[in-house]
C-alpha positions as a printed Julia matrix, in Angstrom:
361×3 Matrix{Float64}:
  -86.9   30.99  -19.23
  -83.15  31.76  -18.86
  -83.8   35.84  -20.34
  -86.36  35.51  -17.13
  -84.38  34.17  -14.93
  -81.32  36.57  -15.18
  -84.0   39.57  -15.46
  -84.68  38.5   -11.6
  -81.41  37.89  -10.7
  -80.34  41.6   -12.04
  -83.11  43.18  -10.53
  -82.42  41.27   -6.99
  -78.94  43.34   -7.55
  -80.21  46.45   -8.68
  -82.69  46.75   -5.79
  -80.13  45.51   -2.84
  -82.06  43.3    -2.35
  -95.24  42.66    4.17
  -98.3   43.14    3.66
  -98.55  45.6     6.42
  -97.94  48.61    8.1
  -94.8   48.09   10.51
  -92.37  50.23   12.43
  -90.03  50.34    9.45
  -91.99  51.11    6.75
  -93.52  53.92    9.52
  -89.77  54.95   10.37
  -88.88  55.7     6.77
  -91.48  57.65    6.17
  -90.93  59.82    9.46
  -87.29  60.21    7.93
  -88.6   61.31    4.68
  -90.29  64.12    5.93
  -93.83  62.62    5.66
  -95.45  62.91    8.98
  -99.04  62.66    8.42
  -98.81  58.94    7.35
  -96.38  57.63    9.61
  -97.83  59.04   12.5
 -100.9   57.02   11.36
  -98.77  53.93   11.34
  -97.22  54.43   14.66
 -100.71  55.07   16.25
 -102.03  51.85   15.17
  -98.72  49.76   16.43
  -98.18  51.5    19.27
 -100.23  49.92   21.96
  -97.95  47.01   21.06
  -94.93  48.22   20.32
  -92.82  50.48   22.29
  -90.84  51.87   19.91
  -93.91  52.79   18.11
  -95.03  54.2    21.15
  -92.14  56.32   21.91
  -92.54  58.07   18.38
  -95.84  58.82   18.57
  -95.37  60.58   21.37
  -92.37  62.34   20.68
  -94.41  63.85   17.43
  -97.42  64.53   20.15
  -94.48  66.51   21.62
  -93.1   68.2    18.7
  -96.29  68.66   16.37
  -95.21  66.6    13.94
  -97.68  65.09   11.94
 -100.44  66.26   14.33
 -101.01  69.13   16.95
  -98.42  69.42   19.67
 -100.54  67.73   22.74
  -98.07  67.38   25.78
 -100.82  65.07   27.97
 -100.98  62.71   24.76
  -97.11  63.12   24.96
  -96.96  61.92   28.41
  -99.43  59.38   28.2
  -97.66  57.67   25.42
  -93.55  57.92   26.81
  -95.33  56.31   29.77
  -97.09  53.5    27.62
  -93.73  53.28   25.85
  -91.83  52.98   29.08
  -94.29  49.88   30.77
  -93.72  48.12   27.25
  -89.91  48.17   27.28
  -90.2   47.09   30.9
  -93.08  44.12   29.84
  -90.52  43.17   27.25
  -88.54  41.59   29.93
  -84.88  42.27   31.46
  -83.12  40.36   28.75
  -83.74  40.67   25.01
  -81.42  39.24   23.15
  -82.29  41.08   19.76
  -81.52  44.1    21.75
  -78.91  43.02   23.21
  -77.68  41.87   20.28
  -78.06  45.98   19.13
  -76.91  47.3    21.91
  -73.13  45.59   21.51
  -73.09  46.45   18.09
  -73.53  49.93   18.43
  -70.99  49.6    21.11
  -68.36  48.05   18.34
  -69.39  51.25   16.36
  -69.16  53.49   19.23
  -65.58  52.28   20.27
  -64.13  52.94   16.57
  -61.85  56.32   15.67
  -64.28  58.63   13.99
  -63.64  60.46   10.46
  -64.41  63.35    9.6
  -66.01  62.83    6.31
  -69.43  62.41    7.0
  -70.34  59.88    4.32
  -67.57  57.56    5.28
  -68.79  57.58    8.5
  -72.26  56.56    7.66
  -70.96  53.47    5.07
  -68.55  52.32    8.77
  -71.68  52.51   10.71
  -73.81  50.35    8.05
  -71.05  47.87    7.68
  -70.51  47.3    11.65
  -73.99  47.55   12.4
  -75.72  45.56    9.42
  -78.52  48.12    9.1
  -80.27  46.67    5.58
  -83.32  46.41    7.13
  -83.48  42.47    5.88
  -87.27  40.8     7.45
  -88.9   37.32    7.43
  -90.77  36.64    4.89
  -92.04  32.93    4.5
  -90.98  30.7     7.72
  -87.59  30.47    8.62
  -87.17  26.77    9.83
  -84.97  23.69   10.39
  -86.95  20.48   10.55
  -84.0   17.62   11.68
  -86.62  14.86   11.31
  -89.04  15.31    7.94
  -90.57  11.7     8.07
  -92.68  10.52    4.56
  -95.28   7.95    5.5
  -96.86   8.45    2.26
  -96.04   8.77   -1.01
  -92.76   7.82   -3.21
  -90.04  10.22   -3.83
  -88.51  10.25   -7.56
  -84.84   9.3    -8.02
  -81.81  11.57   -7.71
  -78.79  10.56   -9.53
  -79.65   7.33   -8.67
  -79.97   7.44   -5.23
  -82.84   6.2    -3.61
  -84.11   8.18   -1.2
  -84.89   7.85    2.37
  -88.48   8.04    4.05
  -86.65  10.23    7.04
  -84.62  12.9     6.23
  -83.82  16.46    7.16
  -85.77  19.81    5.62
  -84.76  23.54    5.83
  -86.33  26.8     4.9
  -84.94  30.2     3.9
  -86.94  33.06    3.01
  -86.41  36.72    3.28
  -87.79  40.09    2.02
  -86.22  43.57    1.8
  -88.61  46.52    1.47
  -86.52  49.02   -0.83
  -89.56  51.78   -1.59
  -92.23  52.95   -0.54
  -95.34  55.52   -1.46
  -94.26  55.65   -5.69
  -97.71  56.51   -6.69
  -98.98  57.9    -3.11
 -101.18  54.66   -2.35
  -98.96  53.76    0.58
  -98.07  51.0    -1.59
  -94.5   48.89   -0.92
  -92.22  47.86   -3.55
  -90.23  44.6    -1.8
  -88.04  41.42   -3.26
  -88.03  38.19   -1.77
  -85.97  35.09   -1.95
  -87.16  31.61   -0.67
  -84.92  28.32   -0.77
  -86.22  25.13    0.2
  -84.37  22.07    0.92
  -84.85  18.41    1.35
  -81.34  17.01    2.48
  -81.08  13.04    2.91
  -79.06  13.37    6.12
  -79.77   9.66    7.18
  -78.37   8.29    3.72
  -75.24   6.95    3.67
  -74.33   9.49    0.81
  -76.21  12.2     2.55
  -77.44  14.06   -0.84
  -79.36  17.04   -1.47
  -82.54  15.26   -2.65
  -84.08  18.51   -4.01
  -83.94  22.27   -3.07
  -86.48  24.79   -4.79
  -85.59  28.41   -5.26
  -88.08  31.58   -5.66
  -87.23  34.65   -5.99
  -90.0   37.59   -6.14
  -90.75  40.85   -6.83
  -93.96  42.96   -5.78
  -95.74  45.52   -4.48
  -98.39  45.72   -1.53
 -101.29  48.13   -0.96
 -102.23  48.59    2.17
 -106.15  49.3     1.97
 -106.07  51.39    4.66
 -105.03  53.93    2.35
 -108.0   52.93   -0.32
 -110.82  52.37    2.25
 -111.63  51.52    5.51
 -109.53  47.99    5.36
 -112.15  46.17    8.0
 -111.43  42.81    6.4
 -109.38  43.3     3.53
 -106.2   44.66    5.14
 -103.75  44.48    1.95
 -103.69  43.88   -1.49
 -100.54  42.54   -3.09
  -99.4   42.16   -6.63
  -96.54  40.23   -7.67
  -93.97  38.49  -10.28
  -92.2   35.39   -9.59
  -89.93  32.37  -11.1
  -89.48  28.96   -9.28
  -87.36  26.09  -10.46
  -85.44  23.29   -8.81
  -81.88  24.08  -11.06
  -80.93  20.89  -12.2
  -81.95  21.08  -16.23
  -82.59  18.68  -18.82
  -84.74  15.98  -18.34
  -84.97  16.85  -14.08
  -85.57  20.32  -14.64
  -88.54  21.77  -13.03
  -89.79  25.01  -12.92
  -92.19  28.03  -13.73
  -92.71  31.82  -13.98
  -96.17  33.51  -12.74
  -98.0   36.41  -12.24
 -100.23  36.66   -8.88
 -102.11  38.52   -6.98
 -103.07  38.41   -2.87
 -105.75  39.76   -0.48
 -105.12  39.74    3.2
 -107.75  39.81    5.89
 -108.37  39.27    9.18
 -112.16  38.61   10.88
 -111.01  39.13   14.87
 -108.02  36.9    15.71
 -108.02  34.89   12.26
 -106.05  36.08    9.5
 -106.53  35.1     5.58
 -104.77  35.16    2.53
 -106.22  34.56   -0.15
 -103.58  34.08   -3.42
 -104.26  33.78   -7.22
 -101.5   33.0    -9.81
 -101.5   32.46  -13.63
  -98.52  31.05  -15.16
  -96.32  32.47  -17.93
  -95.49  31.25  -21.06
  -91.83  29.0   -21.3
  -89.36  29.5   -23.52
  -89.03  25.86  -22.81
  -91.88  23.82  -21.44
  -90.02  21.35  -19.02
  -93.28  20.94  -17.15
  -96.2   21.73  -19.03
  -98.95  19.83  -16.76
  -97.66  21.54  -13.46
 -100.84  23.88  -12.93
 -102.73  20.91  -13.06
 -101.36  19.54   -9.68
 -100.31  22.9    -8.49
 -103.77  24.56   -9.14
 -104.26  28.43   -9.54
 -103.43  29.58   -5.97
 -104.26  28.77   -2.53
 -106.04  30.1     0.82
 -104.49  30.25    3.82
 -105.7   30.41    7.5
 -103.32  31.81   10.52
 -104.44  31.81   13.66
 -102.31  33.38   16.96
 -103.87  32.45   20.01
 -101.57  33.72   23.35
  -98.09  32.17   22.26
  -99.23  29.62   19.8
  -99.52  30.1    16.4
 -101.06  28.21   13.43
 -101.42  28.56    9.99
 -103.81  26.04    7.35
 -102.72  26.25    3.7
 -105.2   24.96    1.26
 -104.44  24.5    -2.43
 -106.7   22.61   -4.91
 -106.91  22.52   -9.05
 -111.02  21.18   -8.84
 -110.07  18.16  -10.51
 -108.95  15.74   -7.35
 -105.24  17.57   -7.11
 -104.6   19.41   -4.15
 -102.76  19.6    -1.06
 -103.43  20.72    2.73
 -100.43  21.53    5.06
 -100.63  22.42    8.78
  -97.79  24.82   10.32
  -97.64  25.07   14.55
  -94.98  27.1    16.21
  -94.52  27.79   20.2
  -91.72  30.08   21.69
  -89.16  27.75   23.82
  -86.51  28.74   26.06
  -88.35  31.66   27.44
  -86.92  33.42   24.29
  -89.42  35.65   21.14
  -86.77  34.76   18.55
  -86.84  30.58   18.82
  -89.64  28.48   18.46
  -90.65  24.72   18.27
  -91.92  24.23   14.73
  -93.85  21.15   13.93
  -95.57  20.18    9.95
  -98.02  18.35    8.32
  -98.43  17.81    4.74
 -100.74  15.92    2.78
 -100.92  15.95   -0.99
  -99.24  17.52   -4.22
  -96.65  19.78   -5.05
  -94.65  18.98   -1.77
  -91.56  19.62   -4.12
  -91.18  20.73   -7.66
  -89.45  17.1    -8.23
  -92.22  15.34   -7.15
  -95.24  17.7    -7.66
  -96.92  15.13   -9.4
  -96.37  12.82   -6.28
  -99.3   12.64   -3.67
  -96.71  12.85   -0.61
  -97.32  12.59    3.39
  -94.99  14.07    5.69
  -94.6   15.29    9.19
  -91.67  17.16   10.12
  -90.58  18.94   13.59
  -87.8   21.08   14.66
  -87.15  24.7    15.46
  -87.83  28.08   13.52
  -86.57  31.45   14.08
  -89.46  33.02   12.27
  -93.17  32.65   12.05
């Protein structure tokens, strides 16, 4: 388990540190030279995306990727133009952007050109970092089910406070000309027991992943089955000895989406331990899970089921909003019912609702 877990950690390094076809991906393939497939890209995000927009019709323009078609070019820096304008007078990622570059902008210029480009990465933080599980901050996590195991002897709390981190970095693309994506991932969840008079950590799980995602777009006609997704992964807790908890897997992923619902549907088989700290895990765990998202106007749901077929499962229920007129903060509210809540307790049959804020969905 330990060769496993440094062969992660390494490979996080060595790679600097989504299932679909975004402006980046599209972007990096338009700077690569490959125009025929990002063009495809931005003409299927740019009726809601601007910036999409604006380089699909700049290659309209410039016959890149396509024939040069000046009305197409038109039509689209016009579609481009309404959607910054839709986007509203203040954006504060943009904004955000915008005084950056203006740092950058401000500072002495070299003449080396490679310097130059390593000053405009460090001022402007371009490392193309995403989401990739929720990013949230739940200041109330109340248990009305369920018993928490010990920690250090502290007894824990039924109220307490829970936190999510989780991002992804996209580091190659196109290896083996499938359109496929090579990304890591890192995910840390926390349960803190900010209402105890010690206010401990009660448990905090880290995951770190590799894979790769196909979109099938490139395979077939992707009407339901929009990706495919392969992966590696190891999750523990980090404590050792008799409190250590964790597990390496394989796993695989199809995502789909029938109108306005989206699906994923996620398989995983785990790998064999050096050391078996937890050798009945799958059993409460199970062999993957499905998982329902539905955006309707601002709100936006998502239904994870998981169940082993033997009367171990669990079923938690995600709902975000946008608040303060902002697309970067929302109200975050969760529901969870069953096991595997926490590697500590994954053989406890918990009950929790949490709400607070996240700054992903």
């Amino acid at each position: 388990m330990k060769q496993i877990k440094l062969f992660l950690l390494t490979l996080l390094i060595i790679t600097r540190l989504e299932a679909s076809s975004n402006f980046a991906e599209a972007n990096t393939l338009y700077k690569a030279g490959n125009y025929k497939e990002s063009f495809k890209i931005f003409q299927e995000l740019a009726k809601d995306d601007p910036d999409a927009a604006y380089m699909l019709a700049y290659m309209y323009e410039h016959g890149e990727g396509c024939e040069i078609d000046k009305e197409e070019a038109s039509k689209w820096y016009k579609i481009s133009a309404q959607g910054y304008h839709e986007q509203g007078i203040y954006n504060s990622s943009k904004e955000v952007e915008k005084k950056t570059k203006k740092i950058y902008s401000s500072l002495d210029r070299l003449e080396d050109s490679q310097t130059q480009e390593t000053i405009r990465q460090y001022v402007q933080s371009l490392y193309n970092f995403k989401a990739h599980n929720a990013n949230y901050f739940l200041p109330i996590s109340h248990r009305y089910g369920g018993d928490y195991a010990d920690t250090n002897g502290h007894e824990a709390k039924n109220t307490e406070t829970e936190f999510q981190f989780s991002v992804k970095y996209d580091f190659i693309t196109d290896i083996f000309h499938f359109g496929e994506i090579y990304s890591v991932a890192y995910t840390q969840k926390s349960f803190w027991q900010f209402y105890s008079n010690s206010a401990f950590f009660r448990e905090s799980n880290y995951n770190p992943e590799f894979f790769v995602t196909f979109p099938t777009s490139e395979l077939s006609d992707g009407r339901l089955i929009k990706a495919v997704r392969v992966g590696i992964a190891h999750e523990s807790n980090g404590r050792g000895l008799d409190e250590e908890r964790s597990w390496n897997y394989i796993s695989g992923s199809l995502f789909m989406q029938y109108k306005m619902l989206f699906a994923e549907l996620k398989l995983w088989a785990r790998l064999p331990d050096i050391t078996d700290y937890n050798h009945d895990l799958i059993d409460y765990m199970g062999h993957g899970y499905l998982k329902f998202r539905l955006p309707y106007k601002k709100h936006f749901a998502d239904l994870k089921l998981r169940h082993n077929f033997k009367n171990k499962g669990s079923a938690e229920l995600n709902y975000s909003y946008p608040v303060f007129g902002g697309d970067n903060l929302f109200l975050y509210v969760k529901l969870f019912n069953g096991y595997g809540e926490s590697l500590i307790d994954y053989d406890n049959h918990i009950k929790k609702f949490g709400i607070g804020f996240s700054i992903s969905r």
